[in-house]
C-alpha positions as CSV (number, residue, x, y, z in Angstrom):
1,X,-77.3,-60.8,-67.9
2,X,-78.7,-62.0,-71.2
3,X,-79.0,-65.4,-72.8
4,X,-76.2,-66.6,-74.8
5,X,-77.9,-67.6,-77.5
6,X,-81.5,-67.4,-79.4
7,X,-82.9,-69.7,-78.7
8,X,-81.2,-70.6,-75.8
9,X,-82.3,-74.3,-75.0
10,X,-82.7,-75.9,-71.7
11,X,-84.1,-79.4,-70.7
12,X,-85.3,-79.8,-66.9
13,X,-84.6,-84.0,-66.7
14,X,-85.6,-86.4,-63.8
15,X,-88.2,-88.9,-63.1
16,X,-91.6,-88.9,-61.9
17,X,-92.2,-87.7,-58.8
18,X,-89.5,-85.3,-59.1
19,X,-91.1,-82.0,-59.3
20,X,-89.8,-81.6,-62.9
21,X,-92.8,-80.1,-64.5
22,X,-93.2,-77.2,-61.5
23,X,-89.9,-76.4,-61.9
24,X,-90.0,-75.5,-65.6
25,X,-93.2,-73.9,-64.8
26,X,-91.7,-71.6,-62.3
27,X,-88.4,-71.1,-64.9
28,X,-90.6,-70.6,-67.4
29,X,-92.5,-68.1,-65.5
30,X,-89.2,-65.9,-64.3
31,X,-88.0,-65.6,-67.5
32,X,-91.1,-64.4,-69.0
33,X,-91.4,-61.8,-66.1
34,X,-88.0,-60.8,-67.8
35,X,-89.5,-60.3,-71.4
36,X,-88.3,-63.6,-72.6
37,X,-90.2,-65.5,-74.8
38,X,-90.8,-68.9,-73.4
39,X,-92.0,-72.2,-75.2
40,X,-92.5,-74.9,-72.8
41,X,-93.0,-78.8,-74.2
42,X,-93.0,-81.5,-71.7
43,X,-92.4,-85.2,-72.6
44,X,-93.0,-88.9,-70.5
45,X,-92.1,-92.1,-70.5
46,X,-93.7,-94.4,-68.2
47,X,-97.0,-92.4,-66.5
48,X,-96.4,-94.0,-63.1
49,X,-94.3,-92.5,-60.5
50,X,-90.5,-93.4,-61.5
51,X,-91.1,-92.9,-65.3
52,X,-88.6,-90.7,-67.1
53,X,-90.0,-86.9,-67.6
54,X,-88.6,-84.5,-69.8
55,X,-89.5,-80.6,-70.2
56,X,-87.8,-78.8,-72.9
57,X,-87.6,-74.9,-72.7
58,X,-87.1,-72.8,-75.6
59,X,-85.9,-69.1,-74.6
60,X,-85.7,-66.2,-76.6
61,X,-85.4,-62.5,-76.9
62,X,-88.4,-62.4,-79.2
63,X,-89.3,-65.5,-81.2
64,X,-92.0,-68.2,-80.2
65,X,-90.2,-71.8,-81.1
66,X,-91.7,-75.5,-81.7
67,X,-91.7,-76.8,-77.9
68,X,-89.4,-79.7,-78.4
69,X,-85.8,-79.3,-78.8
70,X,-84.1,-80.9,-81.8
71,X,-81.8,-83.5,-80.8
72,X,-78.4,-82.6,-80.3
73,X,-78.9,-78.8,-79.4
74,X,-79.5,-78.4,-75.9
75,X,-77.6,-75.5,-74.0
76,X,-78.4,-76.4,-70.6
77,X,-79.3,-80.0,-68.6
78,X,-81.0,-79.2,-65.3
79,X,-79.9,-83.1,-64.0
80,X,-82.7,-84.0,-61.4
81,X,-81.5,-88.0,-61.6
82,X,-77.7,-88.8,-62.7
83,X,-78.8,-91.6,-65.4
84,X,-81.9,-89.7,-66.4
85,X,-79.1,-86.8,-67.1
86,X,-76.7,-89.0,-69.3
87,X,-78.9,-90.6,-71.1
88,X,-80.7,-86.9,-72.2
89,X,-77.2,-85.9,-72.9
90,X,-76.7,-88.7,-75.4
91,X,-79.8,-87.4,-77.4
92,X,-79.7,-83.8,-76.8
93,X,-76.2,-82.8,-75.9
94,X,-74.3,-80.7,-78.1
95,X,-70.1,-79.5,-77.8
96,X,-71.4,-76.2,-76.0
97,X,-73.9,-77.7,-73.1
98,X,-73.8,-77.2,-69.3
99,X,-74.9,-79.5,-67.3
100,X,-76.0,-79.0,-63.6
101,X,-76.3,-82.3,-61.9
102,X,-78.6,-84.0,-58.7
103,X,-76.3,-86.4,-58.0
104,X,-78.3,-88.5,-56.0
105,X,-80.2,-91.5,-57.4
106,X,-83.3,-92.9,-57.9
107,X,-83.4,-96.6,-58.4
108,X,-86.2,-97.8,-60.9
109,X,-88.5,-100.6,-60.0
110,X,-86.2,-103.0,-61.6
111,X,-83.5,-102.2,-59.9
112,X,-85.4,-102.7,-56.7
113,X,-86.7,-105.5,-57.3
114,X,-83.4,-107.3,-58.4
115,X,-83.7,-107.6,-62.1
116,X,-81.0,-104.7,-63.1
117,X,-78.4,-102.9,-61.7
118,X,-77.9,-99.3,-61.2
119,X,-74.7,-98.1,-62.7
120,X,-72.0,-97.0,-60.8
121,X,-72.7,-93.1,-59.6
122,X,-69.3,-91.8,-60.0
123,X,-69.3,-93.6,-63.7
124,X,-72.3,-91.9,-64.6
125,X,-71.0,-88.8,-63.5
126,X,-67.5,-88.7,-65.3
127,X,-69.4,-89.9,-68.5
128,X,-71.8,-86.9,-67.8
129,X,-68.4,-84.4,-67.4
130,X,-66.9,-85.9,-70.9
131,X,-70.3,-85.0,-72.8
132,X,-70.6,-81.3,-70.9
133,X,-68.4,-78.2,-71.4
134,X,-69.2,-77.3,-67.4
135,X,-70.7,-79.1,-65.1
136,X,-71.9,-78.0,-61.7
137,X,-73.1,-81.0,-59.3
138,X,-74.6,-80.8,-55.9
139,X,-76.9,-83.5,-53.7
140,X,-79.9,-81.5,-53.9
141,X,-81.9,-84.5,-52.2
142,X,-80.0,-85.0,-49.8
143,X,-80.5,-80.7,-48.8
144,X,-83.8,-81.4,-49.1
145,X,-83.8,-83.8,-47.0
146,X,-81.8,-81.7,-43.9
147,X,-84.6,-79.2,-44.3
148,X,-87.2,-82.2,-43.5
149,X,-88.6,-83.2,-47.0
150,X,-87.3,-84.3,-50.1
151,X,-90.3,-82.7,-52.0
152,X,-88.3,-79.6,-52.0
153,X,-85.5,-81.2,-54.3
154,X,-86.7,-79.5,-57.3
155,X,-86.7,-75.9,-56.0
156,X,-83.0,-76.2,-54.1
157,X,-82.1,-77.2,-58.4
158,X,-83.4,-73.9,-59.1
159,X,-81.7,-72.1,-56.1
160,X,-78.2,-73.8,-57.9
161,X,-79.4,-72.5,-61.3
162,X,-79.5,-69.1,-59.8
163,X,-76.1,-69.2,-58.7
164,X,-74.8,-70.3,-61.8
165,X,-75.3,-67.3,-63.7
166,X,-76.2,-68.7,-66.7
167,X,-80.1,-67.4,-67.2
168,X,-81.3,-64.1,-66.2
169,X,-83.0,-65.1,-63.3
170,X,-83.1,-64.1,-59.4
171,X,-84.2,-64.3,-56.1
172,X,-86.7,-61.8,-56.3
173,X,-88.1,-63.2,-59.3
174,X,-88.6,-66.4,-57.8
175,X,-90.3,-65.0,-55.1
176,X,-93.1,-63.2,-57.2
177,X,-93.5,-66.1,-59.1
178,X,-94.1,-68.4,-56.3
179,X,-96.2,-66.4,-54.7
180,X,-98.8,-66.4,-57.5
181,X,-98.0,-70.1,-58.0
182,X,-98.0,-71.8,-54.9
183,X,-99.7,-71.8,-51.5
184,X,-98.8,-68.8,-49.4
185,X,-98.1,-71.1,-46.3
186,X,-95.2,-72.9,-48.2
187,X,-93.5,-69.7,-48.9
188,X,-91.5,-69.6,-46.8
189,X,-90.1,-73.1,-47.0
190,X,-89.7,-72.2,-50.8
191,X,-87.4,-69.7,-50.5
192,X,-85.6,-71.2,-47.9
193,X,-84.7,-74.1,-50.2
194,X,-84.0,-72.4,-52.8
195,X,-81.6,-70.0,-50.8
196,X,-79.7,-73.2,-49.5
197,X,-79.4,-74.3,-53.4
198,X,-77.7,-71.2,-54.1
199,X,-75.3,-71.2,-51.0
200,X,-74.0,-74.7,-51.9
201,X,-73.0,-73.8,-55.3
202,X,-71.6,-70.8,-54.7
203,X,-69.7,-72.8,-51.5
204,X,-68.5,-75.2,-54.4
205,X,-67.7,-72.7,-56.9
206,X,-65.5,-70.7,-54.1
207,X,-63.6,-73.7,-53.4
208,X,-65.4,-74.2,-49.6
């Protein structure tokens, strides 16, 4: 498999607390173990836990890019929060991205607190579908969650990415880079969640 285009780009998309800087680092780091060239530029909003956090991937067969993407030519959205998601793909989309959506929420302190509402899910959702050319969606939290902790969110999203075929990128991969990444006792938890990520797309995708 080879990327579509060069640069192929891809912005990772959630909140704070999210994992969403680990997970480009361990994308980042699979393709590269696949001779990619990969620029990696992360952007913030607010620094506390719940601000808005971006990390743009440029991907390419042999060219080093400027680590932000312009706006209105991202490829892929890795969705880790559904309004997190739209509101990238009003800046960044273009007529050829794919989206691949967390569909479950995170309500900002504001909403919390009583002094906004959270758009309706299934809203945000079809808006996402009209500004995507594919979309696949899944409740990564909530699979988190049956494994016993939602930190694992972020790697059951790259489990999904896997199974989308769209980057060159695989189980094995994953596992080497973890391995040098993160603690050896959470191996195996890692893998596990990112197997289940894979399994419920390709459940989805084969009409289970």
């Amino acid at each position: 498999m080879f990327i579509s285009r060069d640069p192929f780009n891809v912005i990772i998309g959630g909140v704070g607390g999210q994992g969403n800087v680990l997970a480009s680092q361990i994308l980042g780091e699979m393709l590269v173990s696949q001779g990619y060239v990969i620029t990696i530029g992360e952007t913030y909003g607010a620094s506390q836990r719940g601000g808005a956090v971006m990390s743009h991937l440029r991907i390419s067969t042999k060219d080093q890019f400027s680590p932000l993407i312009p706006e209105g030519q991202c490829d892929l959205l890795i969705a880790l929060e559904p309004v997190e998601g739209l509101r990238i793909l009003d800046h960044y989309g273009s007529p050829r991205v794919m989206t691949l959506l967390n569909t479950r929420p995170i309500h900002p302190m504001d909403v919390i607190s009583g002094n906004a509402a959270y758009p309706e899910v299934s809203k945000v959702m079809a808006k996402i579908k009209e500004l995507s050319r594919r979309v696949w969606t899944l409740n990564a939290t909530e699979v988190a969650l049956e494994m016993g902790d939602p930190i694992f969110s972020n790697i059951v999203m790259l489990g999904a990415l896997c199974a989308i075929e769209v980057l060159p990128i695989n189980q094995q991969g994953f596992e080497l880079v973890i391995k040098d990444l993160l603690p050896s006792r959470t191996l195996d938890e890692n893998m596990k969640a990112f197997d289940r990520g894979r399994e419920v797309v390709q459940e989805i995708t084969n009409g289970k």
